[in-house]
N, C-alpha and C positions, 0 to 999 in steps of 0.2 A: 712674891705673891702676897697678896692683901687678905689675910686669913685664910680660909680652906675654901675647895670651889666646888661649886654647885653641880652634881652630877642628878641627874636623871633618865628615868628610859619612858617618861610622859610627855609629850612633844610639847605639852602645855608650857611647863617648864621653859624649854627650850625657846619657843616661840607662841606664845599665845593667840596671836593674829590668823596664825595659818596652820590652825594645830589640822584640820580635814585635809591639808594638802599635804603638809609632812608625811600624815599617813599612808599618802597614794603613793608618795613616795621609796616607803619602806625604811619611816623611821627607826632605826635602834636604839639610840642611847646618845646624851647630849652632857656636854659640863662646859659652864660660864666659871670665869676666871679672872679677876683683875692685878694687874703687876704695875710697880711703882719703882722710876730711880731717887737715888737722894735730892735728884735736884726738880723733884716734883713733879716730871714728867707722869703721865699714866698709861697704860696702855689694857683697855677691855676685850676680853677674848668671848668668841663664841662659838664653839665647835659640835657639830653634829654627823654624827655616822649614821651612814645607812646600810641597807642590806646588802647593795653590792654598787659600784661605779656609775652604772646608770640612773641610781638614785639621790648621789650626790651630785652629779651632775643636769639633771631636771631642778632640783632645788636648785645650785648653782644658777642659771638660768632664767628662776623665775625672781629669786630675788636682784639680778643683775639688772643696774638702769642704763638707762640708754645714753646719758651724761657721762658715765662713766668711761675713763681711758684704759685702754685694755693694759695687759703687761708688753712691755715696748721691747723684751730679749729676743733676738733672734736663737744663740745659742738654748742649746736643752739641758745645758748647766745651770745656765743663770736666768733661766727662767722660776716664776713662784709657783710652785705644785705643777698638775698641767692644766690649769687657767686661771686668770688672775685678771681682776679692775681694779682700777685705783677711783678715788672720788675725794680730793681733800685730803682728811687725816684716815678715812675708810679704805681697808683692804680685804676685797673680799673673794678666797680664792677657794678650790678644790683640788683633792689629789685623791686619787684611788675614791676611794666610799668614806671619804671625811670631807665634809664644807668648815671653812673657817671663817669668820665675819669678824674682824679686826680693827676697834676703834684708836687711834693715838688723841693724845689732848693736844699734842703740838706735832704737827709732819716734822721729817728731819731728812737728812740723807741717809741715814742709817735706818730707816721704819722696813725699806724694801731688802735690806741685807740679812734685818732680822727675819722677816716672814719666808724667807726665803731657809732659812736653816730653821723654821720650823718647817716647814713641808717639808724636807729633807727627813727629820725625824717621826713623821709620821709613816705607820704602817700602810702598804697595801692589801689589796686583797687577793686571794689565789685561785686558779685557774679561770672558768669565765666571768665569774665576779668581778674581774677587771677590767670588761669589755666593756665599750659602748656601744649602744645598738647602731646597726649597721645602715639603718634605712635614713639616717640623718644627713649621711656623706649626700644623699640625692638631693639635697638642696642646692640650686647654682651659685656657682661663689659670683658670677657677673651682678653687677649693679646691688648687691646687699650691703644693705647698713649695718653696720658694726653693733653690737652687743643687743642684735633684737632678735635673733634665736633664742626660741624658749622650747623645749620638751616639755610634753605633760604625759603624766600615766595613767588620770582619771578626771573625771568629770568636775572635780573641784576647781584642781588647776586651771580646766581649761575655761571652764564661768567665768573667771578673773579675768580672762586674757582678750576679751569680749571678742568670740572666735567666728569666723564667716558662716559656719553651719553650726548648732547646736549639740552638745553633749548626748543628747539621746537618738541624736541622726550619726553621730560618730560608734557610738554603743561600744562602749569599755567593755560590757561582759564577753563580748566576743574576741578578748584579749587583744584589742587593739593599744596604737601608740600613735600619739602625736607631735609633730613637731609644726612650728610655724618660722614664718622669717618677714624680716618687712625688706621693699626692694627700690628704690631709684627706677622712673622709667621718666622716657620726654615727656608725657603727659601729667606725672605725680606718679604719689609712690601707692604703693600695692601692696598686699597680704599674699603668701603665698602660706598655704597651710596640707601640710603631706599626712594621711591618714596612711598607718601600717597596719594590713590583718595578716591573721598568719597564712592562709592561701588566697589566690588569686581568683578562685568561687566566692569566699565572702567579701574581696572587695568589691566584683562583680556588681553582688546585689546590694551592697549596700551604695553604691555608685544610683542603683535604681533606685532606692529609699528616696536618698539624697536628689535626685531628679526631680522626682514624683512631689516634694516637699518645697521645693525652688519652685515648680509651674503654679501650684497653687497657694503661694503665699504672695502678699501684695509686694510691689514696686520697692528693691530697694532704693532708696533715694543716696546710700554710699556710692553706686558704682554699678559695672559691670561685676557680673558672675560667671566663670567659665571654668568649669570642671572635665576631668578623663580618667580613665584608670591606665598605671603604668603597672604590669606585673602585679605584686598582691599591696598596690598601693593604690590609693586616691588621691590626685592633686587639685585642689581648687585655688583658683586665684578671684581675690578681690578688692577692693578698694574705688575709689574716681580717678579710673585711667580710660584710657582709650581703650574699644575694643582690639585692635591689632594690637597694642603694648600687653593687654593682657592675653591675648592669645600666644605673642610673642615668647612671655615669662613661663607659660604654663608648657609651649612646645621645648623647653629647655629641662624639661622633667625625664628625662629616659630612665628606664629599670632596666639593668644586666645582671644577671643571674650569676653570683659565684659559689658554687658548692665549693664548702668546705669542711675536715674531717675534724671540729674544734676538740672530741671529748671520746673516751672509747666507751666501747660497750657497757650498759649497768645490769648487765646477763654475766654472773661470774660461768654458770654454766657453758654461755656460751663462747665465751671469752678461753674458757678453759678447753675445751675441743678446738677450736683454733689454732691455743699454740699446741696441742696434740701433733695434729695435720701437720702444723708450719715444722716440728721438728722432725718428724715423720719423714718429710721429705730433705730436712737437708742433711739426718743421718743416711736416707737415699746415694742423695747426691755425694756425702763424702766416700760414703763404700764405691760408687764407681768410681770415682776417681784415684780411691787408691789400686780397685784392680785395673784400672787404664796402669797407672803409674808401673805395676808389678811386672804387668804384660810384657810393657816395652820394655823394661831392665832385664828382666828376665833374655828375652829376645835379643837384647843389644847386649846383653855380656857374651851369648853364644856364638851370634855373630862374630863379636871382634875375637874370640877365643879358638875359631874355626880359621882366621885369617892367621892368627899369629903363630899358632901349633897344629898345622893340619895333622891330622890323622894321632893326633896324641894324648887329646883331653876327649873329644868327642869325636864320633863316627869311627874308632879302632879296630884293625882290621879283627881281631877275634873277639871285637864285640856285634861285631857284623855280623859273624858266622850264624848259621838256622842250619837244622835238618832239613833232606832233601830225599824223597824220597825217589827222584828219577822214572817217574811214571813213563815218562815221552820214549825215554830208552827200551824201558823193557816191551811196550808193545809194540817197536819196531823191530826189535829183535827175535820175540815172538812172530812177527806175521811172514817175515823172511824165511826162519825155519820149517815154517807151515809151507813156503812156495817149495823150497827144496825136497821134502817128502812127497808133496803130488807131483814132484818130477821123476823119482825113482819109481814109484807106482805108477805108470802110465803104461809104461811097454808092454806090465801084466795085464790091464784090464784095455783090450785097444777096443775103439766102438764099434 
């Protein structure tokens, strides 16, 4: 390293060109760094974190051109971070919530070995911090040109990206997210650009916004315009294609619904009755199971202990024995004596 390197958490620093767009981003904190071998070579670093994966990944994105060649590994070893363009001596990749922008003075075979065991030492980030948002997968991989996905997460990014509906028909504050993509069709190529809100009522109306702002503005002279809503998304397609080629692109938009449980509850209260209940029932479940268990041992010891020692361990004849007090006898024998005395009495009293 060529002296000490430049750390900051001013995005100005970092990049002065796009310091409003860093921000949308969820700039953190940045440091430039230059390294030198003896034999002259140089090589200039420029690494920037962000809040969490999806905003290294927008940056990513916006700074990636379209000349550039992607990283060519198929393995997930030998690939650099998880994406990477080459351009000349320019390496410019992401991993987790760190961008690196990587100048050499002279390319070599070893430029990609290096960059490669730096992403390796770079940290991730934990739990969904490390996700990327999900509504990007809805882009069709059919007919897309290579490195012209772009993510934006505010209105700055997307001005630069000179976008088919404008930033305040998109409306950020309603926590939305964009992505865009350019596409190959037989008549030329096309914008496809996906609008994410968080439900499927405000895509709704902002789908009408977006209507109502398309009938009464002039003629664009790019192209067709053909918008829909999929789920809590908005797709519009544009560019000079054909209208079928664009209806085409934009029928290839489908939303499917996957719930899933990514985080647990930020209720410790309720989190804590929970596992109450949850252990509730499976100290339940274990107490029956051991009186199942007792039952039948119990039962299967006497069993086989009846078969093998009749009359010696259990059922013994004097332990069988009970008092009896002979009721059934004594008042037959009683009622018999009572016949025999009104039989000697009879001859005395004749009727």
């Amino acid at each position: 390293m060529q002296g000490a390197a430049q750390t900051s958490t001013d995005p100005a620093v970092a990049d002065p060109t796009t310091v409003g767009i860093l921000k949308e981003y969820r700039f953190s904190d940045g440091a430039i760094a230059t390294y030198a071998r003896d034999d002259g070579r140089t090589l200039k670093i420029r690494a920037m974190r962000f809040a969490d994966a999806s905003g290294a990944f927008g940056a990513y994105t916006f700074y990636l051109q379209r000349q550039m060649t992607p990283d060519p590994a198929k393995k997930e070893e030998d690939k650099i971070g998880d994406q990477a363009a080459f351009l000349g001596q320019r390496v410019l990749f992401y991993r987790g919530h760190v961008l690196v922008d990587a100048l050499f003075s002279r390319e070599s075979a070893m430029s990609g070995d290096q960059m490669r065991k730096l992403a390796r030492m770079l940290p991730r980030p934990n739990g969904n911090s490390a996700n990327l948002p999900t509504f990007i997968e809805f882009l069709p991989r059919h007919g897309y040109l290579a490195n012209t996905q772009k993510y934006v997460m505010g209105p700055a990014a997307l001005a630069a990206l000179a976008p088919p509906v404008s930033p305040d028909l998109v409306d950020f504050n309603a926590s939305s997210e964009v992505t865009l993509g350019r596409y190959e069709t037989p008549s030329g190529e096309a914008t496809l650009m996906l609008i994410s809100y968080p439900t499927p009522q405000l895509a709704s109306m902002h789908l009408q916004r977006i209507d109502a702002a398309r009938k009464t503005a002039p003629a664009d002279s790019s192209g067709s315009f053909f918008d829909k809503r999929a789920g809590p998304m908005v797709a519009i397609v544009s560019g000079g294609v054909s209208d079928s080629d664009a209806k085409s692109l934009l029928g290839m938009v489908n939303y499917e619904a996957n719930v899933t449980w990514s985080q647990p509850t930020s209720d410790p209260q309720v989190r804590d009755l929970y596992m109450l209940i949850l252990n509730i029932v499976v100290l339940c479940g274990i107490l029956a199971g051991l009186a199942v268990v007792a039952g039948v041992a119990f039962g299967g010891i006497r069993i086989l202990m009846k078969r093998w020692y009749p009359d010696k361990i259990f059922d013994r004849p004097e332990q069988m024995e009970f008092i009896s007090l002979h009721l059934t006898e004594v008042v037959v024998k009683g009622a018999a004596q009572s016949g025999n005395d009104g039989a000697r009495q009879a001859p005395q009293n004749p009727v």
